[in-house]
C-alpha positions as a Markdown table, in Angstrom:
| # | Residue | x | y | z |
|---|---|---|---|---|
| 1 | Unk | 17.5 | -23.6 | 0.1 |
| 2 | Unk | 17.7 | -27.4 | -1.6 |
| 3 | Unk | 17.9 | -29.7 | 1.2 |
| 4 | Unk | 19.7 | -32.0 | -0.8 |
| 5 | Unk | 23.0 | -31.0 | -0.2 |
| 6 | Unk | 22.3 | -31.5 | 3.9 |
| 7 | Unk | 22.4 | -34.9 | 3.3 |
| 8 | Unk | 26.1 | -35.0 | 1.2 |
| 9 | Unk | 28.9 | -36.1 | 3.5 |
| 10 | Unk | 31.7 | -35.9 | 1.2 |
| 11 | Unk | 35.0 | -37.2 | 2.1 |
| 12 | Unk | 37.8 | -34.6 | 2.9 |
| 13 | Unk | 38.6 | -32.6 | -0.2 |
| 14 | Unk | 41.9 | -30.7 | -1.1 |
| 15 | Unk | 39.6 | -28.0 | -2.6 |
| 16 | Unk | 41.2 | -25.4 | -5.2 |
| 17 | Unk | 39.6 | -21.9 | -5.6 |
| 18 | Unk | 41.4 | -19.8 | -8.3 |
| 19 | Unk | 39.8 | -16.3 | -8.1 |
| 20 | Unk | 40.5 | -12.8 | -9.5 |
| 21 | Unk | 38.1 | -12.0 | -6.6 |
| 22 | Unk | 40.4 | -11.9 | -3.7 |
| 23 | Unk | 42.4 | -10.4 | -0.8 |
| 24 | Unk | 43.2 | -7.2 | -0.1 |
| 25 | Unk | 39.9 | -6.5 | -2.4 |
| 26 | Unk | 36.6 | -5.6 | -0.5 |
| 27 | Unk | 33.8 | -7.0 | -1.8 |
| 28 | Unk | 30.7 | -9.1 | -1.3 |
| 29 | Unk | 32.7 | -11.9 | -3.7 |
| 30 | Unk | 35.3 | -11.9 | -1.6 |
| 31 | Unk | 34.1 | -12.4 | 1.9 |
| 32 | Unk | 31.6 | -15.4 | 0.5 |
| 33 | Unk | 35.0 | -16.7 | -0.3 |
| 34 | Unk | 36.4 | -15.9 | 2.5 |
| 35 | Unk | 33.8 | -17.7 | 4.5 |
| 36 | Unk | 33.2 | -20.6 | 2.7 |
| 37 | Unk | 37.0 | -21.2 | 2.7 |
| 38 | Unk | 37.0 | -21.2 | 7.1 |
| 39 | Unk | 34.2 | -23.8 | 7.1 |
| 40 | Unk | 35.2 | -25.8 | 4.4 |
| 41 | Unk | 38.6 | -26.4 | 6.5 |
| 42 | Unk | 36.8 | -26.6 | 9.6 |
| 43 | Unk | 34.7 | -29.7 | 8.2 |
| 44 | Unk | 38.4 | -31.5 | 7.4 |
| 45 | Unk | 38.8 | -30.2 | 3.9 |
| 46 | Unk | 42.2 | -28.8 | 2.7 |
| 47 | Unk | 41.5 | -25.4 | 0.8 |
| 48 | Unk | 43.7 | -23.4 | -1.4 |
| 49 | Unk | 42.6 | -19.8 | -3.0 |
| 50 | Unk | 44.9 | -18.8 | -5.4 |
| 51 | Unk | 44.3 | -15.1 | -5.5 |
| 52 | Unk | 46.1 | -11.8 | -8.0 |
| 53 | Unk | 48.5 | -11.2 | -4.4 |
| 54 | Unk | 50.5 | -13.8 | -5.8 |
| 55 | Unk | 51.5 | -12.3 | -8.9 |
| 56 | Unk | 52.4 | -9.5 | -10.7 |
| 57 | Unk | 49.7 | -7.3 | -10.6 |
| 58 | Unk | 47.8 | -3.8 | -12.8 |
| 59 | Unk | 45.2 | -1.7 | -12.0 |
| 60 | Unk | 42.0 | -2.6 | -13.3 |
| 61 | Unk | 41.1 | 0.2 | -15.7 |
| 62 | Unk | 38.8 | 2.3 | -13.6 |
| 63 | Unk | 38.8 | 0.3 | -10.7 |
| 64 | Unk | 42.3 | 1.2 | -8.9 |
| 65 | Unk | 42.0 | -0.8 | -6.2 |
| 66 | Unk | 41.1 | -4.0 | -8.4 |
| 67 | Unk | 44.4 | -5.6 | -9.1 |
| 68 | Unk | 44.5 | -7.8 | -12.0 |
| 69 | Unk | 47.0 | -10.8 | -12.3 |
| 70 | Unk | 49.6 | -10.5 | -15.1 |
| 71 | Unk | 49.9 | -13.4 | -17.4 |
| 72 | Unk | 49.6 | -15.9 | -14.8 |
| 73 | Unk | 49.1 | -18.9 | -17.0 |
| 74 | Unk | 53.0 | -20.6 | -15.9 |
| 75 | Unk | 53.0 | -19.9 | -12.5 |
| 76 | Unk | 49.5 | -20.8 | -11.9 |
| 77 | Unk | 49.5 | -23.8 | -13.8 |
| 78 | Unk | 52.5 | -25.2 | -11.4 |
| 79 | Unk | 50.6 | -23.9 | -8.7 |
| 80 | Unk | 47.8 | -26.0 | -9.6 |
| 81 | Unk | 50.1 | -29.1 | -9.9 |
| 82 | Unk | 51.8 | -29.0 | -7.2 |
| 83 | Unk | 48.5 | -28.8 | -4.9 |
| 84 | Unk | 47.1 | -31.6 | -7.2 |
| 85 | Unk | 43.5 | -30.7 | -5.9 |
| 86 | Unk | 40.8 | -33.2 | -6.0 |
| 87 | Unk | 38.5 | -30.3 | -6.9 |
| 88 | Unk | 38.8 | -26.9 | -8.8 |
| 89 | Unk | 36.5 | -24.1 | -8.5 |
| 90 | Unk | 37.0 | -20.8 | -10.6 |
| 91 | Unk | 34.3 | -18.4 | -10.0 |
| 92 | Unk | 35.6 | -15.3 | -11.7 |
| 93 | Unk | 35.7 | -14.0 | -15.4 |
| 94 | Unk | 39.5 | -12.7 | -15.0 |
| 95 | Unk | 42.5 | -13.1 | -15.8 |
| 96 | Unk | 43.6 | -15.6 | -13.4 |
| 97 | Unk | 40.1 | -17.5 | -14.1 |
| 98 | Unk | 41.0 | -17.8 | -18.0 |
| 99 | Unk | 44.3 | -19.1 | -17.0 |
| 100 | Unk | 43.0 | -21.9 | -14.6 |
| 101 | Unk | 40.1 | -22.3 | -17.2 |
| 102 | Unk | 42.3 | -23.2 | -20.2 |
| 103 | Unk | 45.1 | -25.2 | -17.8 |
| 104 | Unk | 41.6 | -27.7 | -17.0 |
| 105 | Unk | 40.6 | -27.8 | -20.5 |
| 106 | Unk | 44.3 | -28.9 | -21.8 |
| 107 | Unk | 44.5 | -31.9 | -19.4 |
| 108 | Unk | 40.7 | -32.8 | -19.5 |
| 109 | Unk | 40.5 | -31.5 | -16.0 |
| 110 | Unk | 36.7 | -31.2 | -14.8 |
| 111 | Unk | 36.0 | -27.9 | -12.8 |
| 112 | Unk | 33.3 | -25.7 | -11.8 |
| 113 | Unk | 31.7 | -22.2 | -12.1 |
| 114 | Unk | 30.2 | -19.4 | -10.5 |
| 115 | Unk | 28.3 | -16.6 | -11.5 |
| 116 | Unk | 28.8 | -13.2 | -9.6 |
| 117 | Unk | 28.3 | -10.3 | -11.9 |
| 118 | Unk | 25.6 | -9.3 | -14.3 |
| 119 | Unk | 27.6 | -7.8 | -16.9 |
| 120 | Unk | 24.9 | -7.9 | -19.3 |
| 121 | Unk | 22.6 | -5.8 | -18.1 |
| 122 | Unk | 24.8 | -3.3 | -16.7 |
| 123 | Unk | 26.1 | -2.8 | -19.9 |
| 124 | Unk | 22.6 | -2.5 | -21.6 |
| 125 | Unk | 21.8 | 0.2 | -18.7 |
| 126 | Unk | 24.5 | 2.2 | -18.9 |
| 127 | Unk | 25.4 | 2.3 | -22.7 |
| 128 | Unk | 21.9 | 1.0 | -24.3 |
| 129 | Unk | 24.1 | -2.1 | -25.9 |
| 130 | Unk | 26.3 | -5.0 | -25.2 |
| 131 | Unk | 23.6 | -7.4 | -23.3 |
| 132 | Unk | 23.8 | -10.4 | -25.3 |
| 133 | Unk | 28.0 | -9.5 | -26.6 |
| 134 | Unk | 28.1 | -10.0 | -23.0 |
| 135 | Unk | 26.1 | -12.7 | -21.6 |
| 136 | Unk | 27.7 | -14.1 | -25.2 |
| 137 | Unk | 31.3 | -13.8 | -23.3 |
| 138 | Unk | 30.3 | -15.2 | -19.9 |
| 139 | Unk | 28.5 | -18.3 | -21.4 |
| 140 | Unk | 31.6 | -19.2 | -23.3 |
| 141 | Unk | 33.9 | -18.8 | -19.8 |
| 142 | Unk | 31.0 | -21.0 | -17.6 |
| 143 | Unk | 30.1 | -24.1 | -20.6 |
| 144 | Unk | 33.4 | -25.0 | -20.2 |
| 145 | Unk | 32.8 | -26.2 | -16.8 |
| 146 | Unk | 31.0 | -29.1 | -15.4 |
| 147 | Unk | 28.7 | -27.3 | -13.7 |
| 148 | Unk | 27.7 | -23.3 | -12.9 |
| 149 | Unk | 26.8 | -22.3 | -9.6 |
| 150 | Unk | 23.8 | -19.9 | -8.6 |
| 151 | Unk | 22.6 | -17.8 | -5.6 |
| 152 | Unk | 19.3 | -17.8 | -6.8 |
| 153 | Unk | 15.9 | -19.4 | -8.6 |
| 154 | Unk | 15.5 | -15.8 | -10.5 |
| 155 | Unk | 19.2 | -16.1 | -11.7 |
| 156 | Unk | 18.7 | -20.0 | -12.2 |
| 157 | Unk | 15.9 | -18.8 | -14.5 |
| 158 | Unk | 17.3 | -16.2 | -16.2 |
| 159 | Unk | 20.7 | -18.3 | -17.2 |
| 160 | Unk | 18.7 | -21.2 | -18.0 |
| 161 | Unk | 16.6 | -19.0 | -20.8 |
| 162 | Unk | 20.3 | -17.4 | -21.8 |
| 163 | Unk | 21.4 | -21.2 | -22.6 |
| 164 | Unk | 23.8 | -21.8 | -19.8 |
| 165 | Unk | 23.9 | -24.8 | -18.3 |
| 166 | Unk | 24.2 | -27.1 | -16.2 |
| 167 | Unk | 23.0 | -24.9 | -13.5 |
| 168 | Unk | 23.5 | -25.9 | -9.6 |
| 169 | Unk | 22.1 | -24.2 | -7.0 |
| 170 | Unk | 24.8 | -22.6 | -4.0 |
| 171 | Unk | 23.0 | -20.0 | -1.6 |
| 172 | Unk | 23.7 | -17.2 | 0.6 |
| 173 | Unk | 23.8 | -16.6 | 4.0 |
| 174 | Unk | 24.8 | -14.3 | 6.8 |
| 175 | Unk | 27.8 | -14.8 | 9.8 |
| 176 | Unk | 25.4 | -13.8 | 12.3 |
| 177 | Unk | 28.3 | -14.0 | 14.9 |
| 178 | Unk | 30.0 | -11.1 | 13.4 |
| 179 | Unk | 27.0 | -9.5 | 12.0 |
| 180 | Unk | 25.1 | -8.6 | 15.2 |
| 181 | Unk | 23.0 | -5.8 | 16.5 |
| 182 | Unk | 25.6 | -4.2 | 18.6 |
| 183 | Unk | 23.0 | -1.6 | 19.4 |
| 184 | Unk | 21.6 | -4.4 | 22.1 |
| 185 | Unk | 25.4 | -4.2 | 23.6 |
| 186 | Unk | 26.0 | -2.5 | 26.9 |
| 187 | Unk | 29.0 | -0.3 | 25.6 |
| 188 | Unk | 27.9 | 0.3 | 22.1 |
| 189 | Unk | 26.9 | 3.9 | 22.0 |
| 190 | Unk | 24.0 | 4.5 | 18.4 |
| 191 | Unk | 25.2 | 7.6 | 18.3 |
| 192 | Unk | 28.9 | 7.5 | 17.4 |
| 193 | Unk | 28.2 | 9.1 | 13.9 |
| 194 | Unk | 27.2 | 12.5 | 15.6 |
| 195 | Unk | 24.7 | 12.9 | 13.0 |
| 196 | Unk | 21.2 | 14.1 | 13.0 |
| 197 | Unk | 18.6 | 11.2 | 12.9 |
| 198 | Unk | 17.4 | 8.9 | 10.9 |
| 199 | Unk | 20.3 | 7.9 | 9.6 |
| 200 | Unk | 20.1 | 6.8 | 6.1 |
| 201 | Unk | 23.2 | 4.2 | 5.1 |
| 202 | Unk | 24.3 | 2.5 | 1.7 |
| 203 | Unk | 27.6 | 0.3 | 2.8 |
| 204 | Unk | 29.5 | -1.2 | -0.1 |
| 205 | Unk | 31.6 | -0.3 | -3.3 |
| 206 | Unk | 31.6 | 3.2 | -4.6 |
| 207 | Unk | 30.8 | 2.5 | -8.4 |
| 208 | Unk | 28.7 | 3.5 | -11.0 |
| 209 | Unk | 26.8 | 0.3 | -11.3 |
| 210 | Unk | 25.5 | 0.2 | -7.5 |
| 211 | Unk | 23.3 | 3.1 | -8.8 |
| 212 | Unk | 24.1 | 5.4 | -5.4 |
| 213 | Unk | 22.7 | 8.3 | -7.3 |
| 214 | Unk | 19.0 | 6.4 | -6.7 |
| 215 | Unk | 19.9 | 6.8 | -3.1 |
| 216 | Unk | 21.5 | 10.2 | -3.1 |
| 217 | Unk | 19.1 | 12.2 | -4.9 |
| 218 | Unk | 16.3 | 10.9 | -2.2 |
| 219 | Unk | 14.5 | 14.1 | -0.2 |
| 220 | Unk | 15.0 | 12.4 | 2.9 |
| 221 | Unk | 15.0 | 13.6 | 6.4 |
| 222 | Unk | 18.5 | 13.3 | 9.0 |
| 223 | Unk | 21.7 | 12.2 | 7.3 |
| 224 | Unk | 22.7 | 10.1 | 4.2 |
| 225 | Unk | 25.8 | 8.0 | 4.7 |
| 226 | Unk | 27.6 | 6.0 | 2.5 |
| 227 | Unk | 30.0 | 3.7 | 3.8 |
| 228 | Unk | 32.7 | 2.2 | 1.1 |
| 229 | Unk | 34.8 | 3.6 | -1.5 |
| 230 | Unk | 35.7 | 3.0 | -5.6 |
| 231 | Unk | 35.9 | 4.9 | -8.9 |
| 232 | Unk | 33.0 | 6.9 | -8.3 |
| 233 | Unk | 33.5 | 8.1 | -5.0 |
| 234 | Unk | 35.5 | 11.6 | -5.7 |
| 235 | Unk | 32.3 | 12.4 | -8.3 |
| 236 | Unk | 29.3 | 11.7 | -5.9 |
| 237 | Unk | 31.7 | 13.6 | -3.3 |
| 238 | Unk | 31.4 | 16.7 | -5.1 |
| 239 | Unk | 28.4 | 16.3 | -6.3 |
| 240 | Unk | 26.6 | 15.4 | -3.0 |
| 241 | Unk | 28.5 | 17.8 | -0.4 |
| 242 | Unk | 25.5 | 17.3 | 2.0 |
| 243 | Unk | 26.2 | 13.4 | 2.3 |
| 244 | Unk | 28.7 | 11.7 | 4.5 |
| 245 | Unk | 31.4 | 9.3 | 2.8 |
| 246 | Unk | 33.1 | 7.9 | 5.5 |
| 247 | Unk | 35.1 | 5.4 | 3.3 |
| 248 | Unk | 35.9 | 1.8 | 3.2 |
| 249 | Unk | 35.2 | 0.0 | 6.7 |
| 250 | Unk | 36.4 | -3.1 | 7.5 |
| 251 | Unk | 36.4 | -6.2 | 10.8 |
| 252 | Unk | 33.8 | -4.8 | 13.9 |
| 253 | Unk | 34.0 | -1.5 | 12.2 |
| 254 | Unk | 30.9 | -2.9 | 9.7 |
| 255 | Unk | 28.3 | -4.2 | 12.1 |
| 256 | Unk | 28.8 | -1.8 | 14.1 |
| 257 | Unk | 28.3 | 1.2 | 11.4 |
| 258 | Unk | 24.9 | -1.0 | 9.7 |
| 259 | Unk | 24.1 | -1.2 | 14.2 |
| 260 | Unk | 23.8 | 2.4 | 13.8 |
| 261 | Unk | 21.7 | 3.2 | 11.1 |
| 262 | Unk | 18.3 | 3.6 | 11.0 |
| 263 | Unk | 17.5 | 2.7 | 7.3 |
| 264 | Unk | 20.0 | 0.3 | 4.8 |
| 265 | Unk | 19.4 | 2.1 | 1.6 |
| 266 | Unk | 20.3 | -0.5 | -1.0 |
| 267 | Unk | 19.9 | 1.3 | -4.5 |
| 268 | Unk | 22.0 | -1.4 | -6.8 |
| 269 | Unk | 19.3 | -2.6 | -9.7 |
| 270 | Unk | 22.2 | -5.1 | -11.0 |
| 271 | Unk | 22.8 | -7.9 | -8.1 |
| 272 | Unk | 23.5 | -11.6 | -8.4 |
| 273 | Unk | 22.4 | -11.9 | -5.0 |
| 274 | Unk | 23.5 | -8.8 | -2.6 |
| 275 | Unk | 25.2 | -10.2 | 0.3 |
| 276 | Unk | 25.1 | -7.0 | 2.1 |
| 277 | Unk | 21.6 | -6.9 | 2.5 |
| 278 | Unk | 21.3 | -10.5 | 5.1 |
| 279 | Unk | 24.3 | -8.4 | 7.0 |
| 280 | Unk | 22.3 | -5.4 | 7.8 |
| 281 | Unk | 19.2 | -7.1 | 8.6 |
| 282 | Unk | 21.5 | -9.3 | 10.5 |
| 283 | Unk | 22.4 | -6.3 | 12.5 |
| 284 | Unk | 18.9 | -5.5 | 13.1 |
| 285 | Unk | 18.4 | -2.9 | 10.4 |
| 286 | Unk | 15.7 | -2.3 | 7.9 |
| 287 | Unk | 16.2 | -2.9 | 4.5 |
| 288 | Unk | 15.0 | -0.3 | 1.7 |
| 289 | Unk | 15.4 | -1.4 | -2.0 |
| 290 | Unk | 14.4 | -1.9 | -5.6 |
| 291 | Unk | 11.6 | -4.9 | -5.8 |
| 292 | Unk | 14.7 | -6.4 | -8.5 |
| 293 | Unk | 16.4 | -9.6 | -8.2 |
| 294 | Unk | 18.7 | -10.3 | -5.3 |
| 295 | Unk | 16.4 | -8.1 | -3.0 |
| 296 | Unk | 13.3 | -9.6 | -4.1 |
| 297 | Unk | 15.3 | -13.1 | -3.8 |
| 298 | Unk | 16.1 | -12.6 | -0.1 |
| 299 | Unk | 13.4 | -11.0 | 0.9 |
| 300 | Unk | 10.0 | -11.9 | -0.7 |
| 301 | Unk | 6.8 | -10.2 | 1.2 |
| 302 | Unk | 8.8 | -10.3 | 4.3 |
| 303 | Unk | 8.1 | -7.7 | 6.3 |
| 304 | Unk | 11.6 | -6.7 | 7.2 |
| 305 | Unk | 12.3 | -4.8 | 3.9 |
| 306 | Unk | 10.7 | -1.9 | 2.0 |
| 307 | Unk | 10.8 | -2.9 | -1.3 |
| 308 | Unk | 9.4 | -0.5 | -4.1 |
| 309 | Unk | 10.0 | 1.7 | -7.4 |
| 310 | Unk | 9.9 | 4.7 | -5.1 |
| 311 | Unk | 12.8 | 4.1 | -2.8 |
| 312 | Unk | 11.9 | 7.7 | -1.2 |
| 313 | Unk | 8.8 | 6.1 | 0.1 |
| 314 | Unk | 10.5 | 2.6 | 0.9 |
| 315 | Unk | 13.2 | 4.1 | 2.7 |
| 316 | Unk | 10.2 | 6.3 | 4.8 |
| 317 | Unk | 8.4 | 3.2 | 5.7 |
| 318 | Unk | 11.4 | 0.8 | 6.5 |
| 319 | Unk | 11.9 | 2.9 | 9.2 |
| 320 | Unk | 8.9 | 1.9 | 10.9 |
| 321 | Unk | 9.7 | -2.0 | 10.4 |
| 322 | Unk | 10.7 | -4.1 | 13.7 |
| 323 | Unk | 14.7 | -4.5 | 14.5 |
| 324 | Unk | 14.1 | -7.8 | 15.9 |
| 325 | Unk | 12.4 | -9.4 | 13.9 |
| 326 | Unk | 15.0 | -8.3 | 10.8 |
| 327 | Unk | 17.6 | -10.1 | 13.2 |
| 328 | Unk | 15.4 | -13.1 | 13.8 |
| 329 | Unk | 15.3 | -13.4 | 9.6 |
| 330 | Unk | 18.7 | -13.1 | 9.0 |
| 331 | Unk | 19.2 | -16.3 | 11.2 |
| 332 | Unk | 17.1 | -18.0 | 8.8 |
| 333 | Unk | 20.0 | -18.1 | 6.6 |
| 334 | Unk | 23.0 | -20.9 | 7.6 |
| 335 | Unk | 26.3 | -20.6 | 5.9 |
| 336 | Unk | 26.6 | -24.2 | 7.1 |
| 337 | Unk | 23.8 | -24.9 | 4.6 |
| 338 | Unk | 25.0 | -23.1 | 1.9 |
| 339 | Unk | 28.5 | -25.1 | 2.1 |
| 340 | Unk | 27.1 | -28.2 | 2.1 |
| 341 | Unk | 25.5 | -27.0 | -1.1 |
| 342 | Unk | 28.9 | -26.1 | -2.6 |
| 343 | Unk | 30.4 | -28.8 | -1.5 |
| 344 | Unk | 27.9 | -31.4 | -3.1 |
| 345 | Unk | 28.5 | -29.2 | -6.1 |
| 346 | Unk | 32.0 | -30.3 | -7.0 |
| 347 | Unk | 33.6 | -31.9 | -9.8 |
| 348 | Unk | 36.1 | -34.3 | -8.0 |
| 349 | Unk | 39.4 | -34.9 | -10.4 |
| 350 | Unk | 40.2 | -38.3 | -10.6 |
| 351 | Unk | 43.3 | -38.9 | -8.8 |
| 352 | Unk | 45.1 | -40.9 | -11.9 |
| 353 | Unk | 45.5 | -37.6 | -13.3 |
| 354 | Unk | 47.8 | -35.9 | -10.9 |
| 355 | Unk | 49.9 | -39.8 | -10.7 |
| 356 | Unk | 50.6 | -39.7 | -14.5 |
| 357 | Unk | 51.6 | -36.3 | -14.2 |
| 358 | Unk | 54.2 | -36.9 | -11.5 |
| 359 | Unk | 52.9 | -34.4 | -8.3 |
| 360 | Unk | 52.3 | -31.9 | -11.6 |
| 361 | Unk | 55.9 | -31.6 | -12.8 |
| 362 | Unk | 54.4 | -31.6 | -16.1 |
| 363 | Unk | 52.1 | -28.5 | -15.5 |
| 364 | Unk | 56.0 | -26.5 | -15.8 |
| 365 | Unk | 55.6 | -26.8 | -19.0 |
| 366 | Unk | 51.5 | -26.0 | -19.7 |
């Protein structure tokens, strides 16, 4: 991680996230969010996420439990004014993200960026086309903004050759607090699950782009649990009778499900950065996965992780790597550190703008 954020003290910040990527969704997006939200306020800042919960709201097509805000351009534009932020962040390509995109542009409102998804090549993986119609659209959402936040130097790199710009580093980390190995507590029994051993576990959305197939179609020995839920869940249901889905877990319920597997199975070819991984090394469990970006990002040569094209024979060997010393690497990574980072990254709005516009009376009428 840059070690030049460590040094930024900034002064306390009323700090506006506007994010598609929200509550009651379940996500990697949204816990980061979620996170750097509670420190950000606990180092003095003032934070306001303005999430889809506070409009009308559709389905997203194929994605049920992905509400998208309709037309919140008025009421999020007031919104805006009246919090009269000194900084706006809007990380997601959305519907609520276009809206607080095009309300900064009109009043020559400086705001940043962050990239989460890689549409691009999903699109090229899945229907042989799209990759640069895509990466097309997202450049046009991020060049607005000041700047464009990364996870990573491979995604740094990859933008960078894509023409977006200018690029700012913001890591990743773990909250090793609530990401523990609960198998080290005295009333924590392994064994819950009642299934045979090793248990085999993928924990995380239920879609066609995390690739669960990968994991599914493994010959492995014990159990294969997937932990999660989305569009493709009733599909790899039927077709996989002889895995467990136990659905979507939330609060202690997730450390203490990653405690109790033996292997994390991470199949997804397609991350940004893959958050899930640091929390089940975090909870002391070996990491199995595609040598791709986001896995290879976080994890290098480390020998925590089996990382290889044959995830058969990565998850086989992962489970012969230490618990501890996945735990011990995990703590490597502070969330402290990485809000630092996003906190250096911020545009501050000059406050004359939010004085000519009277508090943001004027935003009724953007």
């Amino acid at each position: 991680m840059s070690t030049s954020a460590s040094i930024f003290q900034p002064q306390a910040m009323r700090i506006l996230i506007a994010s598609d990527a929200w509550h009651p969704q379940i996500n990697g997006v949204v816990r980061v969010f979620e996170t750097t939200a509670e420190i950000l306020r606990a180092r003095g800042h003032v934070v306001e996420v303005i999430g889809p919960e506070r409009f009308r709201t559709i389905p997203a097509p194929g994605y049920r439990e992905v509400r998208l805000a309709l037309a919140p351009g008025r009421a999020l534009s007031r919104m805006i004014g009246d919090f009269a932020p000194d900084a706006i962040h809007v990380p997601v390509e959305g519907p609520i993200g276009l809206a607080a995109r095009r309300y900064c542009l009109k009043h020559a409102i400086p705001f940043t960026t962050s990239f989460h998804t890689r549409f691009g090549d999903y699109f090229e993986k899945r229907i042989g086309g799209g990759v640069d119609l895509a990466y097309a659209a997202q450049r046009w959402f991020h060049s607005a903004g000041a700047a464009i936040m990364v996870q990573t130097r491979t995604l740094e790199e990859g933008l960078s050759r894509r023409g977006f710009g200018p690029i700012r580093r913001w890591g990743r980390a773990v909250d090793t607090q609530s990401f523990r190995p609960m198998r080290d507590e005295p009333r924590f029994d392994a064994d819950f699950l009642g299934l045979p051993r090793p248990i085999f576990m993928y924990l995380g959305r239920v879609s066609s782009e995390k690739n669960l197939e990968a994991f599914l179609d493994l010959e492995l020995p014990g159990s294969k649990v997937v932990v999660g839920d989305g569009p493709a869940a009733a599909a790899l249901k039927k077709s996989y009778p002889a895995a467990h889905f136990l659905g979507y877990r939330t609060g202690e319920d997730l450390p203490r499900h990653l405690s109790a597997a033996d292997v994390f199975v991470f199949p997804s070819r397609f991350e940004t950065f893959g958050l899930v991984v640091l929390e089940a090394l975090a909870c002391g469990t070996p990491v199995a996965a595609f040598p791709v970006p986001g896995p290879l990002d976080i994890l290098g040569d480390a020998p925590h992780a089996a990382l290889g094209e044959d995830l058969r024979q990565a998850a086989l060997a992962a489970l012969g790597i230490d618990r501890g010393g996945c735990r011990a690497f995990a703590q490597t990574f502070s969330w402290e550190e990485c809000t630092r980072q996003f906190e250096a990254n911020l545009e501050r709005i000059p406050r004359a703008v939010w004085s000519l516009r009277a508090g943001g009376r004027d935003a009724e009428q953007a």
